[in-house]
C-alpha positions as CSV (number, residue, x, y, z in Angstrom):
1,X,188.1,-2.0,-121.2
2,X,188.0,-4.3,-118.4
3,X,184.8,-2.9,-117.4
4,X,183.1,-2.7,-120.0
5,X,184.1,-6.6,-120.7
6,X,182.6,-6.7,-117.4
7,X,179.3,-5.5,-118.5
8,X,179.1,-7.5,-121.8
9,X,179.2,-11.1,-119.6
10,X,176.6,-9.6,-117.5
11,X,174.6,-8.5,-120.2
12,X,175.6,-12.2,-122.1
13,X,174.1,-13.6,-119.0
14,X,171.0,-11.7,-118.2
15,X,170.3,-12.3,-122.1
16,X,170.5,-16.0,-121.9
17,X,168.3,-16.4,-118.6
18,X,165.7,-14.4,-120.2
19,X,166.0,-16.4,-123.2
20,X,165.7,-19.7,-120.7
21,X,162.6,-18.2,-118.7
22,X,161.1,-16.8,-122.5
23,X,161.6,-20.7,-123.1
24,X,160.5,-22.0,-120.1
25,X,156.8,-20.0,-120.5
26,X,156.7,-20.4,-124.2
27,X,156.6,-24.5,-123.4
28,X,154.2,-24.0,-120.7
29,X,151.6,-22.2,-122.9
30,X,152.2,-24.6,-126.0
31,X,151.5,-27.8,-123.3
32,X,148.7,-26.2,-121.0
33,X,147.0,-25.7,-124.5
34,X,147.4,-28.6,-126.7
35,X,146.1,-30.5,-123.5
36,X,143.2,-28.6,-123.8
37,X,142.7,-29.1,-127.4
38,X,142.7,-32.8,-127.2
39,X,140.3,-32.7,-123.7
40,X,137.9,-30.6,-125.7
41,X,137.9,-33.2,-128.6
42,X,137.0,-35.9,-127.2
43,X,133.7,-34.0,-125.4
44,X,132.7,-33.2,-129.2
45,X,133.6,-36.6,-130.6
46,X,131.5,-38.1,-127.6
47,X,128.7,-35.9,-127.6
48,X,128.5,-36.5,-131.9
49,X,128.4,-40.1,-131.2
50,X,125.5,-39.8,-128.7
51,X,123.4,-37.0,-131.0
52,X,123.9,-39.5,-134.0
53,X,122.3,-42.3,-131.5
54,X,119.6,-40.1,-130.2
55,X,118.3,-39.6,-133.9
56,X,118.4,-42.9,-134.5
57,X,116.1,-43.9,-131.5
58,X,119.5,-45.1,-129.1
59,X,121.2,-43.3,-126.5
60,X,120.8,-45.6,-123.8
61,X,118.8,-42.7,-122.0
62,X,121.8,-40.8,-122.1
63,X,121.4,-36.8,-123.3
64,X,124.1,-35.8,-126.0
65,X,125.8,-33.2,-124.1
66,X,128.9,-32.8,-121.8
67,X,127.4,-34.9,-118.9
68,X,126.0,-37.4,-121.2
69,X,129.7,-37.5,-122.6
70,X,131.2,-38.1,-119.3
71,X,128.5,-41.0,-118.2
72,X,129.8,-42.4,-121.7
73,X,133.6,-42.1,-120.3
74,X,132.6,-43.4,-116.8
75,X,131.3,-46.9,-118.8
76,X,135.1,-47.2,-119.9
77,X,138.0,-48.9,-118.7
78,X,139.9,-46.3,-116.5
79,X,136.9,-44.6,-116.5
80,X,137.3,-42.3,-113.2
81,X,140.6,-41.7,-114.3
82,X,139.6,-40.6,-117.9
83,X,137.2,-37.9,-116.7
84,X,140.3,-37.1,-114.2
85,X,142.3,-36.4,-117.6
86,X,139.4,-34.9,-119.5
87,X,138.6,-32.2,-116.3
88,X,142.2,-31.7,-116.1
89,X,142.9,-31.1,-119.9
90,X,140.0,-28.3,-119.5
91,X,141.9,-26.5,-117.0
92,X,144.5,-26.7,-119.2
93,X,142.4,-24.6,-121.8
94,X,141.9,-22.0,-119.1
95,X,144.9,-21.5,-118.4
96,X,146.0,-21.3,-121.9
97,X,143.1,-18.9,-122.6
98,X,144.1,-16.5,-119.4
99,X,147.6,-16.5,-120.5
100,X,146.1,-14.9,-124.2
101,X,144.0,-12.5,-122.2
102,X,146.9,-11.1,-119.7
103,X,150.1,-11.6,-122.2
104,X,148.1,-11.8,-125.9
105,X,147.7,-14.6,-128.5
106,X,149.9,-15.8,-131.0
107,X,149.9,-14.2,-134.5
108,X,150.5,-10.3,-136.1
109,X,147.2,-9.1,-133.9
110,X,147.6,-10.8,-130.7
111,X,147.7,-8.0,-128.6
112,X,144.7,-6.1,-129.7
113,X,142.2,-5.3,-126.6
114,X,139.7,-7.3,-128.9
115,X,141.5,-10.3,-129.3
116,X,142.5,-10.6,-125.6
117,X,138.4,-9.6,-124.7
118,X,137.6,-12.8,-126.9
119,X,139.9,-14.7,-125.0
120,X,139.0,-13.4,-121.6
121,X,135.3,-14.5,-122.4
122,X,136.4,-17.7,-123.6
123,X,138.6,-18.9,-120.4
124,X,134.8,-18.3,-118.5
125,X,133.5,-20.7,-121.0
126,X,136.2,-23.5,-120.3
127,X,136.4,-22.4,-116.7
128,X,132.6,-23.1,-116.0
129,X,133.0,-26.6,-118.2
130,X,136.0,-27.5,-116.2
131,X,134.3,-27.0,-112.9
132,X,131.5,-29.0,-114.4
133,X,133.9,-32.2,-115.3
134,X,136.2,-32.1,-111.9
135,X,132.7,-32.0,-110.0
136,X,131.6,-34.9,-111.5
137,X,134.5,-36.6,-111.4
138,X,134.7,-36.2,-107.8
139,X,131.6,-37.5,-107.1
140,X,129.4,-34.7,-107.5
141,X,127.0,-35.9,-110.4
142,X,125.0,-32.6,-111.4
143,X,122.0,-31.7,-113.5
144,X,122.3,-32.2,-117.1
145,X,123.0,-29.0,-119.6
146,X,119.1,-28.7,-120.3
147,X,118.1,-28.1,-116.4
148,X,121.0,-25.7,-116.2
149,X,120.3,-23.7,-119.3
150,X,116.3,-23.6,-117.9
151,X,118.3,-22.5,-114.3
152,X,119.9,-20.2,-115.1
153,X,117.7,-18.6,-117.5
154,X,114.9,-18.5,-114.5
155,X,117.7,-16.9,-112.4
156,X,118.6,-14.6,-115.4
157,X,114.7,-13.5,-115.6
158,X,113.9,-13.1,-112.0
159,X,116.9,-10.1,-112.3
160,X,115.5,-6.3,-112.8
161,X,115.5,-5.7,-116.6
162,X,116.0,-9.6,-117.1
163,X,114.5,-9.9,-119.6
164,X,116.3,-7.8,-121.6
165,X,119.7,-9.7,-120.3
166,X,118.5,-13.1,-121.2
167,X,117.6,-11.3,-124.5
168,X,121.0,-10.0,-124.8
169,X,122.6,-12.9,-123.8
170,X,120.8,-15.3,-126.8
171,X,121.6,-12.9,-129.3
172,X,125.4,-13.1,-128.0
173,X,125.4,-16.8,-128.4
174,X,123.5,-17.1,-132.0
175,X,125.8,-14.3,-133.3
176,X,129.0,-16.5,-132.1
177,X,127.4,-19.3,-133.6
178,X,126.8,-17.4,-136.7
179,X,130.7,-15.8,-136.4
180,X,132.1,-19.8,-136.0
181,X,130.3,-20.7,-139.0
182,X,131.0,-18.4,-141.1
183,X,134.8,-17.9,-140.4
184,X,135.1,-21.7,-140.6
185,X,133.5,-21.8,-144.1
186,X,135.7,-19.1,-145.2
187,X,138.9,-21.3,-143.8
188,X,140.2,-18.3,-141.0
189,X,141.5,-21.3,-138.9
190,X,144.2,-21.8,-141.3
191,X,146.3,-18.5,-140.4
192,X,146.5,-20.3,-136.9
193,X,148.3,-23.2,-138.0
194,X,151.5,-24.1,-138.6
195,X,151.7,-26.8,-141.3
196,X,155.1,-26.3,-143.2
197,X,156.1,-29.6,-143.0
198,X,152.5,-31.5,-143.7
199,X,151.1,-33.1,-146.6
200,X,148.7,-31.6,-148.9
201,X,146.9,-34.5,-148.1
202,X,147.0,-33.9,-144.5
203,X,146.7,-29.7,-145.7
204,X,143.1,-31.3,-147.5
205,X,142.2,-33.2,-144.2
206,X,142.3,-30.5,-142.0
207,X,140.4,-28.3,-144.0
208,X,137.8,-30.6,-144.4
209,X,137.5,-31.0,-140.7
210,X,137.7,-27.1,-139.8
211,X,135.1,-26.4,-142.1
212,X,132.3,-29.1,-141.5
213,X,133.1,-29.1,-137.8
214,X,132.8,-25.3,-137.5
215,X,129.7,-24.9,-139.7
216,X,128.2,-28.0,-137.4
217,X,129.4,-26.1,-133.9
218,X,128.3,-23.0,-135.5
219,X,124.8,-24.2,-136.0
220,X,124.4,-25.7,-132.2
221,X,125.2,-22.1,-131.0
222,X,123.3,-20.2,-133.4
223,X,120.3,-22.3,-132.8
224,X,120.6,-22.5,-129.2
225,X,120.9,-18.7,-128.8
226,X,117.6,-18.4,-130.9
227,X,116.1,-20.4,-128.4
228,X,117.4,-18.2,-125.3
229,X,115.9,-14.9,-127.0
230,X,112.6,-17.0,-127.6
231,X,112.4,-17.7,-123.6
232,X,113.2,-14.0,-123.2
233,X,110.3,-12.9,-125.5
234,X,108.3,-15.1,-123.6
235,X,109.1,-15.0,-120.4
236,X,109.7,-18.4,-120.2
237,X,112.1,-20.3,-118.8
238,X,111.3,-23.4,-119.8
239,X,111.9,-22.1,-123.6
240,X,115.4,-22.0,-123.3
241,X,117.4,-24.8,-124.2
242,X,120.4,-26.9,-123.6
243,X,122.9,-29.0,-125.9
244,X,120.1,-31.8,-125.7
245,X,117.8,-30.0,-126.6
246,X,118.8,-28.1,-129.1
247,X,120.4,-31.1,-131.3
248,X,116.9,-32.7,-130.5
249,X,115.3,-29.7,-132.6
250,X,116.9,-30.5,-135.2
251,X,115.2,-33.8,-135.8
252,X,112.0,-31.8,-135.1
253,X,112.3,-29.8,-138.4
254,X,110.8,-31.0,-142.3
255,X,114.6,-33.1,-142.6
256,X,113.8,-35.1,-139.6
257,X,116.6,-36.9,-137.8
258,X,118.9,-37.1,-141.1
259,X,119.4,-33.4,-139.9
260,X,120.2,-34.2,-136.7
261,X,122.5,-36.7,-137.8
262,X,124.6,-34.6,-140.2
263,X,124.9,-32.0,-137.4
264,X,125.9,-34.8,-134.7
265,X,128.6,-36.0,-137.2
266,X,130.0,-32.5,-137.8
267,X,130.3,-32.3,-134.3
268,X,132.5,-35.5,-134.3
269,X,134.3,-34.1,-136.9
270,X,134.9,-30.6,-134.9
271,X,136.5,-32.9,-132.4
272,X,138.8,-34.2,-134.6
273,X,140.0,-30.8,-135.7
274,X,140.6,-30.3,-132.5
275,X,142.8,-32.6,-132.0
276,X,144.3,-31.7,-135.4
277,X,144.5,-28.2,-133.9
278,X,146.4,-29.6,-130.7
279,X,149.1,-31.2,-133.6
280,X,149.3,-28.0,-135.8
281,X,148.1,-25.0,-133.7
282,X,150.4,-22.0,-133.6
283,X,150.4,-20.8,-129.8
């Protein structure tokens, strides 16, 4: 009897320090990625603010993308120390995306091979951006998103069977663009949230924010990935497009810049779901 006593406090024990260290990683993930929710918002609610100048003949020179968006931070008070935050909040995101791809997401299907792939890719998304923000925030400028798009894409082409890759690659990108759009009209970020205790006002706010922000974002990808597969079918470089750019096209079409305009306000309107998202994401 005494034994087996024994063996219940050590088992008592062992139970509560894996509770404590189940805890201990459960905060870490919820921290590392509601940083990185609210450092990605403010990119998209900067970069909206710039793309609605742009089509109204402003800008200040600036391009409405992510360096554009950091020269817009730099002009603040704290500035240095705001790109700091912004750079750091991205690593944040990577982390929070590797931890999806090694352990799984949150939710029912967290664990399927698909889910952690999408996760996987997108922690080499944040971790490029992130490199991009702590190297300009230490001093290291860079090219803006246009001359890396034409860049890489010239890389990309000089490869054997690149064209075919950069091809690939575009249609990638304009079918995630199409995918974003058409699972935020149809209101799939809702199963990721936890809103028990909100409003339906603040139920009605979000929504609104998920849907016009993710058909906007959707858009930019779609549209930029249409412009990778034209430089592949032309074998031109120089065809392919970044963020600038491709929010510049917009104005460019029969609307003219009101397009523009409702796309660079959608985008300011994905960054405030994303801070929503940072409030009432399950994770």
């Amino acid at each position: 009897m005494a034994g087996v006593s024994g063996m219940s406090g050590v088992g008592r024990v062992t139970a509560r320090k894996g509770a404590r260290s189940a805890s201990r990683g459960g905060t870490l993930r919820e921290v590392t990625a509601r940083s990185g929710l609210v450092a990605r918002g403010v990119l998209y609610v900067l970069i909206g603010i710039l793309a609605v100048r742009v089509a109204f003949g402003g800008g200040g020179g600036r391009e409405a993308d992510r360096q554009g968006a950091l020269y817009e931070l730099a002009d603040k008070p704290f500035g240095s120390v705001l790109i700091w935050a912004v750079g750091i909040g991205l690593v944040c995101m990577v982390l929070w995306r590797l931890s999806e791809a090694v352990f799984g997401a949150a939710g029912p299907d967290g664990d399927k091979p698909s889910k952690r792939l999408v996760s996987a890719g997108r922690c080499v998304f944040y971790a490029t951006a992130a490199f991009s923000v702590l190297a300009f925030a230490a001093g290291g400028g860079g090219h803006s998103g246009d001359e890396q798009s034409r860049d890489m894409t010239a890389k990309a082409l000089g490869l054997p069977a690149g064209q075919w890759l950069v091809g690939a690659a575009g249609i990638g990108i304009a079918v995630a663009g199409v995918v974003i759009a058409v699972q935020a009209a149809r209101c799939r970020f809702r199963k990721h949230l936890a809103m028990g205790g909100a409003s339906k006002g603040s139920r009605k706010a979000v929504d609104f924010l998920g849907v016009s922000g993710g058909l906007a974002r959707g858009a930019v990808f779609a549209t930029a990935g249409g412009f990778v597969v034209y430089a592949a079918l032309r074998y031109d470089p120089g065809q392919a497009k970044g963020l600038d750019d491709t929010l510049r096209a917009f104005a460019g079409t029969p609307a003219g810049p009101w397009l523009l305009v409702a796309v660079a306000v959608g985008l300011v309107l994905f960054g405030a779901f994303s801070w929503a998202m940072a409030r009432w994401r399950e994770v």
